[in-house]
Structure formats: structure tokens, C-alpha cells
C-alpha positions in Angstrom: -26.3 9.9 16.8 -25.9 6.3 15.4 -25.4 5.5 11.9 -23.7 2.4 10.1 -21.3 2.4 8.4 -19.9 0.4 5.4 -16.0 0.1 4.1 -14.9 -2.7 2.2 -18.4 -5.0 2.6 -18.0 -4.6 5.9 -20.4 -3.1 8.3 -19.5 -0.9 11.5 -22.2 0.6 14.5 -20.8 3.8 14.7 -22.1 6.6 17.7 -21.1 9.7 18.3 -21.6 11.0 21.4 -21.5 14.7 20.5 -19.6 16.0 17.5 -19.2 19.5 18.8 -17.4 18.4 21.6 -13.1 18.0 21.6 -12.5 15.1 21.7 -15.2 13.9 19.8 -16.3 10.6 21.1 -17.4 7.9 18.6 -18.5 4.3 19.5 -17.2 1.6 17.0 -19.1 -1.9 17.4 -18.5 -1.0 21.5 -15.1 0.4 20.9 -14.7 4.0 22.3 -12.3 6.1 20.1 -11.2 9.6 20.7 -10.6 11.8 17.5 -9.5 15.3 17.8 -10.3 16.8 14.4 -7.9 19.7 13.4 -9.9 23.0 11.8 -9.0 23.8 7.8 -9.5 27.2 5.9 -11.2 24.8 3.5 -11.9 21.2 2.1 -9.9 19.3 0.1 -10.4 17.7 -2.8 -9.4 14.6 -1.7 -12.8 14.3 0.5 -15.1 12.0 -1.8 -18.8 12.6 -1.8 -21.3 10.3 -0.9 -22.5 8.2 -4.4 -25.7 8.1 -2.6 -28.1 9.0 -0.5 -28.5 5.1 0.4 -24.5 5.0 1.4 -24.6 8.2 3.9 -26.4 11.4 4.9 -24.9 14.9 4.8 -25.3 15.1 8.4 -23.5 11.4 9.3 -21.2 11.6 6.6 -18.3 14.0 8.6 -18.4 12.5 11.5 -18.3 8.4 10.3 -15.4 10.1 7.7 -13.3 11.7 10.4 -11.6 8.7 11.9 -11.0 6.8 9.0 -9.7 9.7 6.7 -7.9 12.7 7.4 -8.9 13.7 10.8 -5.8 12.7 13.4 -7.1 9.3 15.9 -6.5 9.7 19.5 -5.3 6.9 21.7 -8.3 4.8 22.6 -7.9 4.2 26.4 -10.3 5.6 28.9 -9.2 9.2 30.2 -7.2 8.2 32.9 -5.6 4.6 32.0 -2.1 4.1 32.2 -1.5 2.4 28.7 -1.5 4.1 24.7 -2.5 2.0 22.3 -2.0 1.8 18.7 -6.3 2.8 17.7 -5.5 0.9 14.0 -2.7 -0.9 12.7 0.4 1.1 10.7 3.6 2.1 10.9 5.2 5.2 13.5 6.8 7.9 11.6 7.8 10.4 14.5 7.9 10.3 18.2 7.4 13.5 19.7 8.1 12.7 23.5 10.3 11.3 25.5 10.2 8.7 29.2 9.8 11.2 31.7 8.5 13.7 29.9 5.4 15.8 31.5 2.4 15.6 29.1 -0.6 17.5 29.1 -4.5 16.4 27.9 -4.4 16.1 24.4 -0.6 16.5 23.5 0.7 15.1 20.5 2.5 11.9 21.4 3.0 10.3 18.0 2.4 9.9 14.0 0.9 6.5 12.9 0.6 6.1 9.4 -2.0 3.6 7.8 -3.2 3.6 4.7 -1.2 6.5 3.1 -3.2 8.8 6.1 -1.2 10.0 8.6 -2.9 9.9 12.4 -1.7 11.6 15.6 -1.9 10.0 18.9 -2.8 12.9 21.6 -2.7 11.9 24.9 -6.2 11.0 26.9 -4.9 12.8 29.9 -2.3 14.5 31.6 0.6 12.7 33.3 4.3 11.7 33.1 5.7 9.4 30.6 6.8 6.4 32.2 8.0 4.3 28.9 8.1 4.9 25.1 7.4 1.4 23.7 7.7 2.2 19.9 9.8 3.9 17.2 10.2 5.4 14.1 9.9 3.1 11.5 8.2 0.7 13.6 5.0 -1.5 12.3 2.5 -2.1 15.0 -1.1 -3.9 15.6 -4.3 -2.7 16.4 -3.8 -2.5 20.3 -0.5 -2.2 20.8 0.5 -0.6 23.8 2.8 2.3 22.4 3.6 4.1 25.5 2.6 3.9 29.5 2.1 6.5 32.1 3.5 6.2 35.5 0.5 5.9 38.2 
């Protein structure tokens, strides 16, 4: 599904290549992001509606929201690449892995907060930690490489 999507007067081509799927796989302006969104008992209250039909459909509307709000952002390399980088800018606020660890498809690796929202980076495949680049209480770009696998 493609829908567009507008924060802050500023308009985003966002596809999701199938919403059922884990990870689900969302397109921004050519930019493949993974998201693995975590099941609730319920919603929150903190989830705004849509002021109108005009702004998003009931259908789009979960999907566009999922990166951006509560749902935790996975690293956005390819399955398979080496590098973990930072999918938004923010700060780390735990590092749950070590160089050398073994990590499995989808592991937590770290929390990024941005925006008051707290993300986790899983990993995009399985492997061993060659490097942990980042720390707690460290600020970091859009991009930046936070950890590597060895080959």
C-alpha cells in the first residue's frame, strides 16, 4: 500500500510492503525501514485520531503511525549488511549487547530515544558483534553506524 504522508508541512512517500508481516517493511521517499511493532492488551490514549478524513484513512493511518510513534524502529540496513545505523536522530539510553556477543534476527540491540519516544534497534540478521560504536548517553545522527558485524 502507498500513502503520503504529512508531519510538520512536510510530505513523505511511504509503502508498506505487507503490514502483517514481522518485520514490517515500509518504504520512506526510497528508504527501506524495518519496524517490529510490539502487541498491546489495548490502545493508549496517547494515540491521536485522524482530524480528518483528508489527513489519513483508517486503514493507512497504523501503519504511517507505527514508525514515527510508539512502535520500536529497527536498524535500517539490508538483512545481511555488516553496519547498524541510527534509523533517526536521538540519544542511546541502554545498550543491551556487547563486541562478541552472538545475536540472533531480531534481537534487541539498543534504546534510541527521539522525541520523548523511545525506539529499539533489533538486529536485521543473525551474527556476531564485531564492535559496539555508541553509548549510553550518547547523541547520534540519522545514519550513524551504531554497531558492526564481523563478515
Amino acid at each position: 500500500m502507498k500513502i503520503t504522508v504529512k508531519v510538520d508541512n512536510q510530505s513523505y512517500e511511504v509503502e508498506v510492503v505487507d503490514v502483517h508481516a514481522r518485520p514490517v517493511v515500509a518504504l520512506v521517499n526510497g528508504e527501506r525501514f524495518e519496524v517490529w511493532p510490539e502487541e498491546t492488551s489495548r490502545p493508549t490514549a496517547a494515540a491521536p485520531a485522524p482530524r480528518s478524513a483528508s489527513q489519513a484513512t483508517t486503514a493507512a493511518r497504523p501503519a504511517a503511525a507505527q514508525p514515527a510513534a510508539s512502535a520500536p524502529a529497527a536498524a535500517s540496513t539490508p538483512a545481511g549488511g555488516r553496519a547498524v545505523h541510527a534509523p533517526i536522530p536521538g540519544v542511546i539510553i541502554s545498550v543491551a549487547v556487547k563486541a562478541g556477543d552472538a545475536i540472533a534476527h531480531g534481537q534487541e540491540l539498543c534504546v534510541l530515544e527521539a522525541m520523548k519516544m523511545k525506539n529499539v534497534i533489533r538486529a536485521s540478521r543473525a551474527g556476531t558483534l564485531a564492535q559496539v560504536l555508541v553509548h549510553e548517553g550518547q547523541h547520534v545522527k540519522h545514519h550513524d553506524v551504531l554497531m558492526e558485524f564481523a563478515e
